[in-house]
C-alpha positions as a printed NumPy array, in Angstrom:
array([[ 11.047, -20.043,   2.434],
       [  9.001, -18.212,   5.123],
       [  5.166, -17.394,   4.475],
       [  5.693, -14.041,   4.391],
       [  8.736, -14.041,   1.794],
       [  6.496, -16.308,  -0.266],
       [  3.568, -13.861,   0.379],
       [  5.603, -11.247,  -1.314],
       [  6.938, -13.03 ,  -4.13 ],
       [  3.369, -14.525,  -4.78 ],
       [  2.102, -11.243,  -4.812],
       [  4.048,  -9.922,  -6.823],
       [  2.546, -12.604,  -9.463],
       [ -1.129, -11.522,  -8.998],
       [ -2.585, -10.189, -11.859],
       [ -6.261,  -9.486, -11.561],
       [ -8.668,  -6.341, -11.565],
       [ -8.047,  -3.872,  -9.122],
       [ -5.599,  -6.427,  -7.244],
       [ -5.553,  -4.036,  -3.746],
       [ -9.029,  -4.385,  -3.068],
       [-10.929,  -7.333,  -4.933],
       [-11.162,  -9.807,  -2.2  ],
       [-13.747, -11.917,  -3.938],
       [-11.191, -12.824,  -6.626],
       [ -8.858, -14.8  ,  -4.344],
       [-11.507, -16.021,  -2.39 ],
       [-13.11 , -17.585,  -5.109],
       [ -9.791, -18.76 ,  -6.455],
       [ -9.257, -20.661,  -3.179],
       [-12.753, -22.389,  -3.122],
       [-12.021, -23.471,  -6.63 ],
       [ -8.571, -24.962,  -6.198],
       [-10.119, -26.479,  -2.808],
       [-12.567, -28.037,  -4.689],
       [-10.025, -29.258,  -7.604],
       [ -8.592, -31.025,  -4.501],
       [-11.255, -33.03 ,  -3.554],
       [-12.192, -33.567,  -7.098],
       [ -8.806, -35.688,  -6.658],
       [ -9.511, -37.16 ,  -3.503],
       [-13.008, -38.322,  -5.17 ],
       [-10.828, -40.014,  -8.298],
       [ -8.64 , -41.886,  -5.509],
       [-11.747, -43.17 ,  -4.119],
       [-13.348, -43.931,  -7.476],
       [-10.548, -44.92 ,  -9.778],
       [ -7.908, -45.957,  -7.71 ],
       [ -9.82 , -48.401,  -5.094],
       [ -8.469, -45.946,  -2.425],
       [ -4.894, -45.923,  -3.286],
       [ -2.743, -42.478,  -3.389],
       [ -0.498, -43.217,  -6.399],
       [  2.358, -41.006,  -7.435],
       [  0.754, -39.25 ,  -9.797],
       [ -2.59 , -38.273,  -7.699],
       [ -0.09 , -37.   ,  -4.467],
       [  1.438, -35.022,  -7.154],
       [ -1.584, -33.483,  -8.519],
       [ -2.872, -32.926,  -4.948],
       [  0.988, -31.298,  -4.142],
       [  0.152, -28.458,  -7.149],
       [ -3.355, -27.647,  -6.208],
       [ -2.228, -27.381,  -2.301],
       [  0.382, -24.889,  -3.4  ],
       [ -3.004, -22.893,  -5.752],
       [ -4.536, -22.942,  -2.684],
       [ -1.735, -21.332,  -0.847],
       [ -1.163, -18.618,  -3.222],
       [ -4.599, -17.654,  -3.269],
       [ -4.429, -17.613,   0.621],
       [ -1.264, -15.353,   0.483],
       [ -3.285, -13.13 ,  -2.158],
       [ -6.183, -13.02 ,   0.826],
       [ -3.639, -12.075,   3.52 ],
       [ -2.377,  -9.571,   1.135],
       [ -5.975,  -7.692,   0.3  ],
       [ -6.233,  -7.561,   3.757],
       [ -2.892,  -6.454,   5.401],
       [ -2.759,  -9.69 ,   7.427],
       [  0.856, -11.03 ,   7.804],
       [  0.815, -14.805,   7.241],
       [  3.821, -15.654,   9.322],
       [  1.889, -13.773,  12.389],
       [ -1.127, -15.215,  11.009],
       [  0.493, -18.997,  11.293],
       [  2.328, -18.687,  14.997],
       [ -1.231, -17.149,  16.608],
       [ -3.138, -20.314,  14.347],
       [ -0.707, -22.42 ,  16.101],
       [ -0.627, -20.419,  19.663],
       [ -4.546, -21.489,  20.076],
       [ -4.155, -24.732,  19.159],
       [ -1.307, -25.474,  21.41 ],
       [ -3.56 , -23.723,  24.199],
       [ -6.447, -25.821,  23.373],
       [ -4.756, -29.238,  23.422],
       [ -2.883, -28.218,  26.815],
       [ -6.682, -27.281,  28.2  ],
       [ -8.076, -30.617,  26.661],
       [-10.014, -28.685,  24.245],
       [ -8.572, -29.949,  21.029],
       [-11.359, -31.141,  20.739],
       [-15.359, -30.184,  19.956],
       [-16.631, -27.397,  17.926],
       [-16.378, -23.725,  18.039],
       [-13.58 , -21.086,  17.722],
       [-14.464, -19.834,  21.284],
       [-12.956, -23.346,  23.023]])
């Protein structure tokens, strides 16, 4: 599956008030499931003495795939193409680890 069939088959899943131009609802979607992921980091850390069992890289595996479909409902709100978004994401960083800026801070490296 490419990102942008799964952007328009996710998309075609979001339900949620005026869906072409609420931005904050998928925004805030994606800082939640974010946060349910390192809610499940923290319980490896705590209840697991560090260990990724089965069942934790499983529950991470569903809440990366949240995450995604709120980023494909972002890319959606705004007309942004994730499969250009992904091959210009991975065009800088290419060009940044050829210029032995991978890395530092800031976007402008």
């Amino acid at each position: 599956m490419t990102f942008k069939s799964f952007q328009k088959k996710s998309w075609e899943t979001a339900i949620y008030p005026n869906k072409y131009s609420n931005l904050y609802y998928p925004v805030l979607g994606l800082t939640g499931e974010a946060g349910e992921i390192a809610n499940k980091i923290k319980k490896i850390m705590r209840d697991d003495d560090g260990e990724i069992t089965e069942l934790r890289k499983e529950e991470i595996f569903n809440e990366l795939g949240n995450c995604l479909w709120y980023l494909a409902a972002i890319c959606s709100v705004l007309e942004i193409n994730m499969d250009e978004m992904a091959k210009k994401n991975i065009d800088k960083l290419q060009s940044r680890k050829k210029r032995g800026k991978i890395k530092g801070s800031g976007d402008k490296r």
